[in-house]
FIMARMI-982135 format. One record per residue (C-alpha): residue in three letters; x, y, z. Coordinates in steps of 0.05 Angstrom, whole numbers, padded with zeros to 5 digits, always signed. Example, Ala and Ser with C-alpha at 12.3 -4.5 7.8 and 13.67 -1.06 7.14 Angstrom:
REM residues 2
ALA+00246-00090+00156 SER+00273-00021+00143 
***
This chain:
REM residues 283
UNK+00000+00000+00000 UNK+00045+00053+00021 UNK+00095+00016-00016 UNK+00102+00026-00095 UNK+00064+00094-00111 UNK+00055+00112-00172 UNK+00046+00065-00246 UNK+00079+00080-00303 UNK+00045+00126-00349 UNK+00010+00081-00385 UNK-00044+00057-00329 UNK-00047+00127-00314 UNK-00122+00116-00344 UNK-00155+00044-00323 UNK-00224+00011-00338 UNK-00243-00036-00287 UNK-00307-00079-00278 UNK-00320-00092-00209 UNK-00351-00048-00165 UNK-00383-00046-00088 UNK-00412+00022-00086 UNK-00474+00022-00078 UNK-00472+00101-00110 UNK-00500+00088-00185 UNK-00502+00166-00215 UNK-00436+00188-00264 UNK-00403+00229-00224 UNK-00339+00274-00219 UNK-00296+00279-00169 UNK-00228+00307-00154 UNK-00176+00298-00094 UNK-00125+00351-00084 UNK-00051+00320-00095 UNK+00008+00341-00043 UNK+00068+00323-00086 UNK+00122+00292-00044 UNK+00181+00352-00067 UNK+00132+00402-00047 UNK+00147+00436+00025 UNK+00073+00423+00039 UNK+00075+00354+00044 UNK+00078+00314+00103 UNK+00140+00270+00076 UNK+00178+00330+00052 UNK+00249+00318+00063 UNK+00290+00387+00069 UNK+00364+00405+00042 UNK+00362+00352-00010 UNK+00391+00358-00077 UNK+00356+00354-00144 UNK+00401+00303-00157 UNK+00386+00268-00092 UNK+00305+00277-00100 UNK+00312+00255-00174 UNK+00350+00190-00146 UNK+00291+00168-00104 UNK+00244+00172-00144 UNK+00283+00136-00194 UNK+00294+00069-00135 UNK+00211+00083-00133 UNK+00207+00062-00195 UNK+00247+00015-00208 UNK+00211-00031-00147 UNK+00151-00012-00175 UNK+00162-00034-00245 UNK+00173-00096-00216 UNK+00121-00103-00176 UNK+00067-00091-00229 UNK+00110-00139-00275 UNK+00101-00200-00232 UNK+00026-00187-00218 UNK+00016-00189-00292 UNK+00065-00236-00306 UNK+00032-00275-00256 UNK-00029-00292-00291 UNK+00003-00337-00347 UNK+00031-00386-00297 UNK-00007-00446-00278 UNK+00025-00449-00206 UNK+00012-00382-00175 UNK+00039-00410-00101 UNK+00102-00373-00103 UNK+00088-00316-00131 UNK+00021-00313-00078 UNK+00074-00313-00023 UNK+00116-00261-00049 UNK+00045-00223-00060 UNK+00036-00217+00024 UNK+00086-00169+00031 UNK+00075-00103-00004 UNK+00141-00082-00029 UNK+00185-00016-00018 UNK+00246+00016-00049 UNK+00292+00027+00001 UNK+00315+00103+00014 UNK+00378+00123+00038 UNK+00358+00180+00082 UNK+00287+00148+00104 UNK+00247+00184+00052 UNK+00179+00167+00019 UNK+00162+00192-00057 UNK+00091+00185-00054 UNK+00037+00236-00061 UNK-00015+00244-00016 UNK-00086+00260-00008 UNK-00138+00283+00033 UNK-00204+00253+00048 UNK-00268+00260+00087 UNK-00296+00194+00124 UNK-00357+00192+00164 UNK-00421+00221+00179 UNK-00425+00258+00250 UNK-00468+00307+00283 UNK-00496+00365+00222 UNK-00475+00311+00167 UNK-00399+00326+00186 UNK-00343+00294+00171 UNK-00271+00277+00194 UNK-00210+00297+00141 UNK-00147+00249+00142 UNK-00092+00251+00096 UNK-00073+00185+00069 UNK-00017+00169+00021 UNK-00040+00152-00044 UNK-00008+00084-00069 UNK-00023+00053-00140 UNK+00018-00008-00116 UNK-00039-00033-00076 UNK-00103-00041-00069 UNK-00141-00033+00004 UNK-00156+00042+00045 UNK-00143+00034+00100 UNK-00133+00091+00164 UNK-00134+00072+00240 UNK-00190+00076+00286 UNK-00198+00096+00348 UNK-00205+00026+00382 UNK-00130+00029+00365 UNK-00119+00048+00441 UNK-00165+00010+00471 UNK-00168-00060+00444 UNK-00115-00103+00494 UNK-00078-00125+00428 UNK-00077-00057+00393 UNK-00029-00014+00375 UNK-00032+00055+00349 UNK+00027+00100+00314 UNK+00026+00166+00341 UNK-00010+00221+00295 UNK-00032+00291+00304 UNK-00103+00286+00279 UNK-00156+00246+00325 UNK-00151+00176+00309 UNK-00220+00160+00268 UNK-00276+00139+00320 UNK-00307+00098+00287 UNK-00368+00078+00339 UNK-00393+00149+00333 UNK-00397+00148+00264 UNK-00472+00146+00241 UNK-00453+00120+00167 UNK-00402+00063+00196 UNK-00421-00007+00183 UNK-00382-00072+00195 UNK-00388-00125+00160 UNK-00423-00185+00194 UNK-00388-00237+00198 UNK-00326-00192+00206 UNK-00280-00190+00151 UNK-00207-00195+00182 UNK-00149-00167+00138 UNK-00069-00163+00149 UNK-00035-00120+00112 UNK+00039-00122+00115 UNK+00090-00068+00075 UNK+00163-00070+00055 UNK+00186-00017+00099 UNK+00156-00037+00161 UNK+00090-00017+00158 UNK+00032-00056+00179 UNK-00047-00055+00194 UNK-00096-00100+00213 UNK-00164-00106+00242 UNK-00227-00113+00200 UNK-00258-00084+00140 UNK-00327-00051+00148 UNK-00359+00001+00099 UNK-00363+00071+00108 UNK-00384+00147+00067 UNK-00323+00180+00044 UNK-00335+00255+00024 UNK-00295+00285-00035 UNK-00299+00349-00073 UNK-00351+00350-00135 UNK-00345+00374-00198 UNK-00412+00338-00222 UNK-00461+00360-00163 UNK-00507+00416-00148 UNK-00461+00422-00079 UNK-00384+00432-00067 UNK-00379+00362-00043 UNK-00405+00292-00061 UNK-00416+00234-00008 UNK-00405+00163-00031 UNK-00435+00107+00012 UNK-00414+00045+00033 UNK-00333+00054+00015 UNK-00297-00021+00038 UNK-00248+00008+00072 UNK-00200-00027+00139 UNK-00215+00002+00204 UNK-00143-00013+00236 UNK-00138-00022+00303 UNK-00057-00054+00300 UNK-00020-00005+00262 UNK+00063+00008+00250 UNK+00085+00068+00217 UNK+00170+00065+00232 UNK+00175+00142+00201 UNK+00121+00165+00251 UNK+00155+00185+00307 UNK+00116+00243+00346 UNK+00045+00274+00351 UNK+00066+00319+00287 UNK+00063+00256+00234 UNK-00010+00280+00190 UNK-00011+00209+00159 UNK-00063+00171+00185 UNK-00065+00108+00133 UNK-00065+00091+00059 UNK-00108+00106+00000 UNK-00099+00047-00050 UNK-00118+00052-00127 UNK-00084-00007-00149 UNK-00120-00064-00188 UNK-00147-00115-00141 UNK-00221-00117-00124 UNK-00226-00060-00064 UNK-00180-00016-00099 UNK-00225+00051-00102 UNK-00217+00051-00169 UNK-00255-00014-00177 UNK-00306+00014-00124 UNK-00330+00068-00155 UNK-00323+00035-00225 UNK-00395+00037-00248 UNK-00404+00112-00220 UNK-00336+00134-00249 UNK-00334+00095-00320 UNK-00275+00065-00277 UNK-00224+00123-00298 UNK-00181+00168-00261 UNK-00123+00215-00287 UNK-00081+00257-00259 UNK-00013+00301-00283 UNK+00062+00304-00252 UNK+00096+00383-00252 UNK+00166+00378-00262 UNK+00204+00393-00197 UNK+00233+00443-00202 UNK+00187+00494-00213 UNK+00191+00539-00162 UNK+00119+00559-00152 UNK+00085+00491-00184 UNK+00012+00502-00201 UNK-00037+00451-00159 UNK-00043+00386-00175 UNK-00100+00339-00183 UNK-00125+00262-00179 UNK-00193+00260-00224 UNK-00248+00213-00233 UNK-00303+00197-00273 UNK-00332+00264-00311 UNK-00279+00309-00285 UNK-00228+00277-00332 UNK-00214+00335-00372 UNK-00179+00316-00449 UNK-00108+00348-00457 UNK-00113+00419-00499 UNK-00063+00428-00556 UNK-00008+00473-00538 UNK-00011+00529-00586 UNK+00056+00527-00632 
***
């Protein structure tokens, strides 16, 4: 999940068929991208070179290349044992100085009292599949385990839209670089900007998404870490690409600045209608 973030350029635009939504309208919707270079993100690394910045994201993607090789490869074997094992563990290019290239976004989960909702920023990874962020019960639960973050940890029980699955759904999820979550999946209304709506945002219902409750972050150290989990829009069936597939046309899009523009302009992760077609440059 937080592992291998973003695929080459050519699944920049997917079509997927399966979807648990239970939100049938088209729709557009856009998520506001924090670009790991920029000094507004949460994983910015200061006094590093071009060079040095350029060199991570280059390890990125060379893991991640990989990583979406075997799971396509993967299919044309006949004996998918070992390469099922391998699959457990989410893999991450190791940095030098500790450093994530991922972008990240922020999202609104729950309904509470006057149809509010709580805003978490995740990291968005298109090298797996689940959303996941971690729940209050985190503290309580005699075999939790909560990394420290400055935001409220997502209470879950107060939520009026929350709904777990019954039986309960268990999930592990395990990352190359130490990070972990697990608990159980339930479903849930995430809240995102609109571009399609008569109002500035748009609610979509019943989002699978894993309520953790035993969660390792090793790069969260203090009260000042913002990320509170991972937003997955990889291929696998509760990817939220896949989720909102019949509501979205299952597309999303979304365009890298170079870094080093000095004052980049914002960037954005689109779905559905809010796909906008590239203009022609004027010569």
């Amino acid at each position: 999940m937080a592992s291998i973030r973003m695929m080459p350029i050519s699944f920049v635009l997917l079509s997927l068929s399966l979807t648990y939504s239970s939100y049938t309208s088209p729709i557009g919707l856009m998520l506001k991208l924090i670009p790991p270079y920029s000094t507004k993100s949460p994983l910015f690394i200061p006094n590093l070179t071009f060079e040095e910045r350029m060199q991570m994201l280059v390890q990125q993607s060379d893991v991640r290349v990989q990583h979406v090789y075997n799971i396509l490869s993967s299919t044309f074997h006949a004996n998918l044992s070992e390469y099922s094992l391998k699959q457990d563990m989410i893999p991450t290019p190791v940095i030098k100085k500790k450093g994530i290239t991922s972008m990240v976004v922020e999202v609104g989960i729950g309904t509470f009292d006057n149809g509010a909702y709580r805003s978490y920023l995740l990291i968005m990874d298109t090298g797996s599949n689940d959303i996941w962020v971690q729940c209050e019960d985190c503290q309580s639960q005699p075999n939790g385990h909560c990394y420290p973050q400055k935001e409220d940890y997502f209470p879950n029980t107060k939520s009026k839209s929350y709904m777990p699955f019954n039986p309960p759904s268990p999930y592990t999820l395990i990352y190359g670089d130490g990070r972990n979550s697990s608990d159980f999946f339930a479903k849930e209304t995430f809240t995102f900007p609109s571009s399609s709506s008569s109002s500035q945002h748009i609610k979509l219902p019943n989002i699978i998404f894993g309520c953790g409750t035993n969660n390792h972050y090793p790069l969260a150290k203090d009260k000042s870490n913002l990320i509170a989990g991972i937003f997955g829009l990889g291929m696998g069936k509760r990817s939220f690409i896949n989720q909102i597939e019949r509501q979205s046309g299952g597309n999303f899009s979304y365009c890298l600045v170079n870094m080093d523009i000095q004052n980049p302009p914002p960037v954005y992760l689109r779905f559905g209608t809010n796909i906008k077609p590239p203009q022609a440059q004027k010569p």
